[in-house]
C-alpha positions in Angstrom: 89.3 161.0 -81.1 88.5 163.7 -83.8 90.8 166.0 -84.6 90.4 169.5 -86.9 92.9 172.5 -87.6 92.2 175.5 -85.6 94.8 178.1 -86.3 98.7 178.3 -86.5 101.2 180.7 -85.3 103.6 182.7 -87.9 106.8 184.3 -86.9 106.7 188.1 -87.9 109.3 190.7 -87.9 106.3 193.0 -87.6 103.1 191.3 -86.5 100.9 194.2 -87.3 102.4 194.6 -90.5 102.4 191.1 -91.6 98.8 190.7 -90.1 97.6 194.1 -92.2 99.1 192.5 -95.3 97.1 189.8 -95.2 93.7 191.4 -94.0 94.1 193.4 -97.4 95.5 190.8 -99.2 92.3 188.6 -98.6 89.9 191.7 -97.8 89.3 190.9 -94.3 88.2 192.5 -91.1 90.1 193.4 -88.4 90.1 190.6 -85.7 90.3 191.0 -81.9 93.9 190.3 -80.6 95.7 189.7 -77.4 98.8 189.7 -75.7 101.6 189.0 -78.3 99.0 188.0 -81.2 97.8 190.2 -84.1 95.2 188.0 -85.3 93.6 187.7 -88.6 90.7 185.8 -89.3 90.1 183.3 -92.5 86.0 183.2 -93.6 85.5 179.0 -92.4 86.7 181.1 -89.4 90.4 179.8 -89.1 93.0 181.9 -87.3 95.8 183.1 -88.1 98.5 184.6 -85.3 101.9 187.0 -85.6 103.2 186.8 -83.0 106.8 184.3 -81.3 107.0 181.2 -81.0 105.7 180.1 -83.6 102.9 176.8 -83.5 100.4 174.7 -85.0 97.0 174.3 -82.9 94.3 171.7 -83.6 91.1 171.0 -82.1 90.4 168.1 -80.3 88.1 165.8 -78.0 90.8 164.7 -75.4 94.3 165.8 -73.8 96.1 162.3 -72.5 99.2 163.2 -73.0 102.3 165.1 -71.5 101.3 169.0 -71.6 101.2 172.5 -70.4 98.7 174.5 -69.6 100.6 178.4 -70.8 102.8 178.2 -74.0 106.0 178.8 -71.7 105.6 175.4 -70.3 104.9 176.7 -66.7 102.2 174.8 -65.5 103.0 171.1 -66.1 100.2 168.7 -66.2 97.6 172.0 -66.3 94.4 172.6 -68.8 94.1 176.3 -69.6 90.0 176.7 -69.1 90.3 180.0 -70.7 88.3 180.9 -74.2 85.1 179.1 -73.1 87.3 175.3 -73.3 90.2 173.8 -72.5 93.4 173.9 -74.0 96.7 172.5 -73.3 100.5 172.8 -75.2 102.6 170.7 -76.1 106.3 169.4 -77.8 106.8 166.8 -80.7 109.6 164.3 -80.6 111.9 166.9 -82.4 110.5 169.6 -80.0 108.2 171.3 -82.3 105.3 173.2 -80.6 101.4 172.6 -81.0 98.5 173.6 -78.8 95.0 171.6 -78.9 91.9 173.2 -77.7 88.1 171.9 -77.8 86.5 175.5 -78.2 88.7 177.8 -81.0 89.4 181.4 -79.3 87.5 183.3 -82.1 84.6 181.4 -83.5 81.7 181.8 -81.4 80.5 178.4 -82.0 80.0 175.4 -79.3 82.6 172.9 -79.5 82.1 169.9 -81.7 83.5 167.5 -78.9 81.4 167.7 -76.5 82.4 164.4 -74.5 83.3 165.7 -70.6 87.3 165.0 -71.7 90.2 166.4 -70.3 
């Protein structure tokens, strides 16, 4: 299995805010958001959410484990198909929070794992 980052989720008292402060801070453009997430956007095309709770996403070519398909564990045992892949949450040992996808929201690219997984 091959697995890459794909973005990460920060806490924010302000997510606008903290995502302007960056988008200047870096000179950046304005990336779409959705829902709860003011995203910004990192050149190799990395994303960075504002938004609760907060988590660390990685792209990868398979899902065989316990997971979620929504990030308020609703839908045991689902895939989310949304975004042009599949994605799926899940919790650590110590109940930390991480989300795996094989096509990244943002980047208009093909997935690099094309095997039929999940």
């Amino acid at each position: 299995m091959s697995i890459s980052f794909d973005h990460t989720t920060v806490i924010a008292k302000n997510s606008s805010d903290s995502a302007a402060f960056f988008r200047e801070l870096f000179a950046l453009p304005e990336a779409p958001s959705w829902g709860p997430f003011v995203n910004v956007q990192l050149t190799d095309g990395t994303l960075v959410q504002f938004a609760e709770p907060p988590s660390m996403t990685f792209s990868s070519s398979t899902t065989h484990f316990e997971h979620w398909a929504d990030p308020r564990m609703t839908e045991p045992g689902t895939v989310n198909t949304g975004h042009g892949g599949r994605g799926v949450y899940f919790r650590d040992p110590t109940g930390h929070f991480f989300e795996m996808l094989t096509h990244s929201y943002l980047t208009p690219r093909v997935s690099r794992y094309r095997s039929g997984c999940c």
